[in-house]
PyMOL Python script that loads the backbone (N, CA, C, O; Angstrom):
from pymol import cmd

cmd.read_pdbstr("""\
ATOM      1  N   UNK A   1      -2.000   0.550   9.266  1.00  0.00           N
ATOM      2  CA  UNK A   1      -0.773   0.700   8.534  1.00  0.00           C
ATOM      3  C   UNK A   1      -1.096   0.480   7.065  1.00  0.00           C
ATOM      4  O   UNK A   1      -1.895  -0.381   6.698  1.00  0.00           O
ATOM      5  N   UNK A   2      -0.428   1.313   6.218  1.00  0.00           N
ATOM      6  CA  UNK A   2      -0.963   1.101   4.742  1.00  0.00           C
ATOM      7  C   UNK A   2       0.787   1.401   4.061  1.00  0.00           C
ATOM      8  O   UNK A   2       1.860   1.768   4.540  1.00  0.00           O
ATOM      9  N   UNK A   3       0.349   1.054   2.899  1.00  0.00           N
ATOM     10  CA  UNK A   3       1.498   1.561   1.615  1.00  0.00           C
ATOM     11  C   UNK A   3       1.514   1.011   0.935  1.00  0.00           C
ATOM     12  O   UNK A   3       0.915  -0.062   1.012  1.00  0.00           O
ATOM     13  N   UNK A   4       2.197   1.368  -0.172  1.00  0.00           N
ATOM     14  CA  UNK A   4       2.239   0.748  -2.005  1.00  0.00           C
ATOM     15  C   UNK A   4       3.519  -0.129  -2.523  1.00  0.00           C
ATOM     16  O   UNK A   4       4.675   0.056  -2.142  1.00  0.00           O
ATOM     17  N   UNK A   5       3.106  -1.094  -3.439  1.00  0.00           N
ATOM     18  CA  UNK A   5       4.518  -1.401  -4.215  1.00  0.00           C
ATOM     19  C   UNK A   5       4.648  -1.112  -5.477  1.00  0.00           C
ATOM     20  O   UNK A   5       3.565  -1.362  -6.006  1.00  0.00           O
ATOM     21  N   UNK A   6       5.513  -0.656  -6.369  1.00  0.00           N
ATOM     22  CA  UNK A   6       5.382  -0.934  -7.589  1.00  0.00           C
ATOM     23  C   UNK A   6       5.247  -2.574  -7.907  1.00  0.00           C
ATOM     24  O   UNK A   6       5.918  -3.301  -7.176  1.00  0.00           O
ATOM     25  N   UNK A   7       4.630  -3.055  -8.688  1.00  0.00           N
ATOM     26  CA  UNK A   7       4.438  -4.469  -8.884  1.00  0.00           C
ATOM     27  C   UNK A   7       5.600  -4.728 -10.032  1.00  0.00           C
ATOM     28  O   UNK A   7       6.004  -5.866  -9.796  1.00  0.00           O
ATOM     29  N   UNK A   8       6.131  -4.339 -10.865  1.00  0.00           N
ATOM     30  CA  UNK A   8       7.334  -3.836 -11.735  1.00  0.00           C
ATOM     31  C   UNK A   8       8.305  -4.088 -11.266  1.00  0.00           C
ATOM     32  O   UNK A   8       9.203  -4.530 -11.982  1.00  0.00           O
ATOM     33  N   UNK A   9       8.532  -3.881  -9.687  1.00  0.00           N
ATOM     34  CA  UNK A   9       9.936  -3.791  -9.305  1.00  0.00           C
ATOM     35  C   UNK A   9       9.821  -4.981  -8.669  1.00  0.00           C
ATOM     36  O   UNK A   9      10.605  -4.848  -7.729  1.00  0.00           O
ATOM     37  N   UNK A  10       9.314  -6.121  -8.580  1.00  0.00           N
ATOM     38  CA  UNK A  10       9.035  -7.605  -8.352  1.00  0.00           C
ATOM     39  C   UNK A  10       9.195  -8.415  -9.366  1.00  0.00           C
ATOM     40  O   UNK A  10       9.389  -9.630  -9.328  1.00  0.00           O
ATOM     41  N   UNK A  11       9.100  -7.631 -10.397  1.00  0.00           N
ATOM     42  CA  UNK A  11       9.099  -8.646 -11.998  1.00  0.00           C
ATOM     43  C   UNK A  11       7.845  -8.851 -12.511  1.00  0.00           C
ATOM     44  O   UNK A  11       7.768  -9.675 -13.421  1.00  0.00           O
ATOM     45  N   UNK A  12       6.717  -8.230 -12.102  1.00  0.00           N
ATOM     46  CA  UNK A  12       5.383  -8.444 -12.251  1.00  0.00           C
ATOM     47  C   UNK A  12       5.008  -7.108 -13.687  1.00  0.00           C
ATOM     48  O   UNK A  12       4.590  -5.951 -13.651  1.00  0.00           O
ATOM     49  N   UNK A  13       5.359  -7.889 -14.630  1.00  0.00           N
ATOM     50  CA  UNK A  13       5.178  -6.568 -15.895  1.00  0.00           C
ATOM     51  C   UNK A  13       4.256  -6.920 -16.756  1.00  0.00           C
ATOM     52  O   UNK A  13       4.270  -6.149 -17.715  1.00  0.00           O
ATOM     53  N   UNK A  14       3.330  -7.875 -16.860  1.00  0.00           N
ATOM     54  CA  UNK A  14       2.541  -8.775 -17.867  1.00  0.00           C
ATOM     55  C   UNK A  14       1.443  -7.377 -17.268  1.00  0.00           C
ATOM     56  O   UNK A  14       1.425  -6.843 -16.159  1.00  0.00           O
ATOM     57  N   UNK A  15       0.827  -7.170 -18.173  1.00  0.00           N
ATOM     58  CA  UNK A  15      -0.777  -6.647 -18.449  1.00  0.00           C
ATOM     59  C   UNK A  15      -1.060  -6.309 -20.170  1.00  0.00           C
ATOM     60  O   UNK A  15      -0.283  -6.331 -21.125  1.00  0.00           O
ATOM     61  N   UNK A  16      -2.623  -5.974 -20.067  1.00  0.00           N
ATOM     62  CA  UNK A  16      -3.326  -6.100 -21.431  1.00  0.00           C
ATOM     63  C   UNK A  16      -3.963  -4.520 -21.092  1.00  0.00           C
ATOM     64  O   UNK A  16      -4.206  -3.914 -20.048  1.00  0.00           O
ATOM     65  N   UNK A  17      -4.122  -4.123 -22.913  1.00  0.00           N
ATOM     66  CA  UNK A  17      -4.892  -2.942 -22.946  1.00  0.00           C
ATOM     67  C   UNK A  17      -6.047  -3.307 -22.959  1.00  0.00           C
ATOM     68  O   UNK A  17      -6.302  -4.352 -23.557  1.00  0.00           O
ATOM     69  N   UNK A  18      -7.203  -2.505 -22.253  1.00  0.00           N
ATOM     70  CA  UNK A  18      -8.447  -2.705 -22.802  1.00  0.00           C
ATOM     71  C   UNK A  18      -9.178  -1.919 -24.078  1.00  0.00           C
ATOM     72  O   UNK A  18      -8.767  -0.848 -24.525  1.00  0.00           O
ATOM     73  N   UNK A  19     -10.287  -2.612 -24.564  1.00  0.00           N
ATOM     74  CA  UNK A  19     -11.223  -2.482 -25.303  1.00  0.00           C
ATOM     75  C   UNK A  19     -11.580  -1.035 -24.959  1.00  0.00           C
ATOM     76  O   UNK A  19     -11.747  -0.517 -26.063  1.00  0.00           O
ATOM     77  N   UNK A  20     -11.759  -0.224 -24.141  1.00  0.00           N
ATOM     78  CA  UNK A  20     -12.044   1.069 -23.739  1.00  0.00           C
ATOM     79  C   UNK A  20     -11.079   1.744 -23.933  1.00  0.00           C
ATOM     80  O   UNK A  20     -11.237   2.797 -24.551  1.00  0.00           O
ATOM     81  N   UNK A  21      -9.647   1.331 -23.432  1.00  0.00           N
ATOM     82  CA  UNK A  21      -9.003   2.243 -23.229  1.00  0.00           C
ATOM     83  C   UNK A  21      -8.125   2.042 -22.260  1.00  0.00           C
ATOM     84  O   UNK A  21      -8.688   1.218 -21.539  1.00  0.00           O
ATOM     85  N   UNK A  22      -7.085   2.287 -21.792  1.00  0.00           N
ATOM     86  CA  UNK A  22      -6.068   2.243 -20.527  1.00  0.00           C
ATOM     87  C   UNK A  22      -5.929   0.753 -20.354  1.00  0.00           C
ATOM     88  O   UNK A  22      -6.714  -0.047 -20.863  1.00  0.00           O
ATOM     89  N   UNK A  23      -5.101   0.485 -19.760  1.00  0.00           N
ATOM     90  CA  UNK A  23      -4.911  -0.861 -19.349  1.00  0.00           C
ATOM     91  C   UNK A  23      -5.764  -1.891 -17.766  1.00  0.00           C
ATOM     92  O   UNK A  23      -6.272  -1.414 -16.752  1.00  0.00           O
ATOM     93  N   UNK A  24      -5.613  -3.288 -18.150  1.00  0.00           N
ATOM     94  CA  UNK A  24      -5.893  -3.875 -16.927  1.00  0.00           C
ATOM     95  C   UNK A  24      -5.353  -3.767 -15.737  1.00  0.00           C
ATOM     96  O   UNK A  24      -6.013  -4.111 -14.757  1.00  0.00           O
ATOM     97  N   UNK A  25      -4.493  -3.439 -15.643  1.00  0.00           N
ATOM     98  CA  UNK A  25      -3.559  -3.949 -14.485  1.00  0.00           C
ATOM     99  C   UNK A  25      -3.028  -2.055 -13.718  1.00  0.00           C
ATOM    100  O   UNK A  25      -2.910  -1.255 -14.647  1.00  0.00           O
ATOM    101  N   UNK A  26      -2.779  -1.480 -12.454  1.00  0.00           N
ATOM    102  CA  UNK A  26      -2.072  -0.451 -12.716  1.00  0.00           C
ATOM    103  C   UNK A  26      -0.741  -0.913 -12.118  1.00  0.00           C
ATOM    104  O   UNK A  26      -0.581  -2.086 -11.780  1.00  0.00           O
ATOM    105  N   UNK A  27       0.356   0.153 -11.969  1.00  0.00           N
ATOM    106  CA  UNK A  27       1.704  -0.668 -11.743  1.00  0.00           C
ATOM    107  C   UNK A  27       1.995  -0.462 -10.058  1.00  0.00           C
ATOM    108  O   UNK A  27       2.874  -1.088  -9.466  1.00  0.00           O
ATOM    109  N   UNK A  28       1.044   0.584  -9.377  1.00  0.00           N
ATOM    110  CA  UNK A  28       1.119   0.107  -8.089  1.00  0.00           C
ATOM    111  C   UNK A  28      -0.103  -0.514  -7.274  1.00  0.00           C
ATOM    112  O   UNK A  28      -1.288  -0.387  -7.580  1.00  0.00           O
ATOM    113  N   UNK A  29       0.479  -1.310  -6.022  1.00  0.00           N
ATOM    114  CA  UNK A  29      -0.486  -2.578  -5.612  1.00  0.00           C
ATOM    115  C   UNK A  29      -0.302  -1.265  -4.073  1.00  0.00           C
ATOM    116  O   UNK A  29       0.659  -0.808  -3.454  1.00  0.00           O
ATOM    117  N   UNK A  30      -1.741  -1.097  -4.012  1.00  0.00           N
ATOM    118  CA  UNK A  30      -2.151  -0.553  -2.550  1.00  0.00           C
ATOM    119  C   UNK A  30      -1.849  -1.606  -1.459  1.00  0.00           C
ATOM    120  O   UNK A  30      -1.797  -2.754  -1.899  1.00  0.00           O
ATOM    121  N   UNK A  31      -1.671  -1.485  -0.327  1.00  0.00           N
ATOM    122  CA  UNK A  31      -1.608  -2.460   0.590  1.00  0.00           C
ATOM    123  C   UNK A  31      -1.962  -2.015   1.826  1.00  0.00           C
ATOM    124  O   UNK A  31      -1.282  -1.091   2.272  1.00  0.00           O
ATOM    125  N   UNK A  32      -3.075  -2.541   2.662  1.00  0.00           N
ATOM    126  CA  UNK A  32      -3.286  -1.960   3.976  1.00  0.00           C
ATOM    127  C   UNK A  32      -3.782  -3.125   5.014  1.00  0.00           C
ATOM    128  O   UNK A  32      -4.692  -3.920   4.780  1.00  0.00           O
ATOM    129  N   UNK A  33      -2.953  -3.059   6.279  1.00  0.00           N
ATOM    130  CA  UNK A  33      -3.055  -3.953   7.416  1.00  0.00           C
ATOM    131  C   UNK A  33      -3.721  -3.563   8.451  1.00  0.00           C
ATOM    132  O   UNK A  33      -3.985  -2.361   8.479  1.00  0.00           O
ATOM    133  N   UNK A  34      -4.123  -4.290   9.426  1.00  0.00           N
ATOM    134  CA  UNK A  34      -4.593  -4.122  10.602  1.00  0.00           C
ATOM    135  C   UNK A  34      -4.228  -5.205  11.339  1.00  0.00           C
ATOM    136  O   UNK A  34      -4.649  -6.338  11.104  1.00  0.00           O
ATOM    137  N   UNK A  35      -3.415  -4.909  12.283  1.00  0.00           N
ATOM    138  CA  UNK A  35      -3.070  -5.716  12.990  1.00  0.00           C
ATOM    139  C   UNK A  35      -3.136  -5.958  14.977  1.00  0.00           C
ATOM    140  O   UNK A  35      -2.782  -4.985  15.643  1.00  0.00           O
ATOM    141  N   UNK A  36      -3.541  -7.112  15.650  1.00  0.00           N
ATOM    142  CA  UNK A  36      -3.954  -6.971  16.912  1.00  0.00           C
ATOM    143  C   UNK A  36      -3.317  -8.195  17.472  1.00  0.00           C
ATOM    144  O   UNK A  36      -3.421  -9.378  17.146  1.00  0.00           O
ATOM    145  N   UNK A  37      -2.489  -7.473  18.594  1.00  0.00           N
ATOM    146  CA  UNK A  37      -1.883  -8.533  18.982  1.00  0.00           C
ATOM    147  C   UNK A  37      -2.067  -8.277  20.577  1.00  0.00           C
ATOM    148  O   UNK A  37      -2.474  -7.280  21.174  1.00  0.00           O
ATOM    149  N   UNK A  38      -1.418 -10.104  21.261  1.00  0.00           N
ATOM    150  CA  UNK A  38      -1.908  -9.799  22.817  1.00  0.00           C
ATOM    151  C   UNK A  38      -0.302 -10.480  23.298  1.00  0.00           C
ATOM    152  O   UNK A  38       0.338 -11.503  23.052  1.00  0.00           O
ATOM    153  N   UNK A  39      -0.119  -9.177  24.158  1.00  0.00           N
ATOM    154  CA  UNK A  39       1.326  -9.620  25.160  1.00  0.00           C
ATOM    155  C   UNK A  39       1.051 -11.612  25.919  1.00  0.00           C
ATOM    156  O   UNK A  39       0.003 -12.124  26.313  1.00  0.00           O
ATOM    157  N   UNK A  40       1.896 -11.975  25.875  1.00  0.00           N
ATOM    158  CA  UNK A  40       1.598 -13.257  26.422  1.00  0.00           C
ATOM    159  C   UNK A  40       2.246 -13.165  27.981  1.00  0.00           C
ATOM    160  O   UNK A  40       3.331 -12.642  28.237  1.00  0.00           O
ATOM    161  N   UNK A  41       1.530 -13.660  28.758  1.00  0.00           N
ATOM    162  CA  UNK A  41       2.217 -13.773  30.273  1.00  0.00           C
ATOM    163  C   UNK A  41       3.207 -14.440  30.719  1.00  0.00           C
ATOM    164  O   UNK A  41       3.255 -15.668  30.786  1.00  0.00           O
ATOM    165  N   UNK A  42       4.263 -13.485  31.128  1.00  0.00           N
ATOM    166  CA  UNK A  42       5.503 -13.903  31.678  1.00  0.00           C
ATOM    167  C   UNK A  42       5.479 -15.483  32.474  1.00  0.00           C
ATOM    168  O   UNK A  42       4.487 -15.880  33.086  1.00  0.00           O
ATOM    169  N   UNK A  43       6.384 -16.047  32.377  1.00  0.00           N
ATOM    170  CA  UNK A  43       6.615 -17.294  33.048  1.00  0.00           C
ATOM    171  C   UNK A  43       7.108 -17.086  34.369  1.00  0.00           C
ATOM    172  O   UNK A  43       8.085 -16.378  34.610  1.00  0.00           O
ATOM    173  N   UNK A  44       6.269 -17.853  35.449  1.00  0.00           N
ATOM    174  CA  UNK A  44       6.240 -18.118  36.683  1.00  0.00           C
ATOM    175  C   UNK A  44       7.811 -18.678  37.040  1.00  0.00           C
ATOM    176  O   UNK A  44       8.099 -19.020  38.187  1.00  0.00           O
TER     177      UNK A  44
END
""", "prot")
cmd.dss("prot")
cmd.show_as("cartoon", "prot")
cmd.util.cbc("prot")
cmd.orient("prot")
């Protein structure tokens, strides 16, 4: 499972330009899970 947030729309707006060029920070945060789960056995 994957997807993005804007980090902006959290209140997260602080970044710096760099010395090169473009900024530190970009305004969306990738996000990707993997997740494994185990059914638990019914009660006797």
């Amino acid at each position: 499972m994957s997807g993005k947030l804007n980090r902006k729309d959290w209140g997260l707006g602080w970044n710096t330009a760099l010395e090169t060029g473009g900024f530190l920070l970009s305004d969306d945060v990738k996000l990707a899970f993997e997740v494994q789960a185990v059914a638990e056995a019914a009660a006797a």
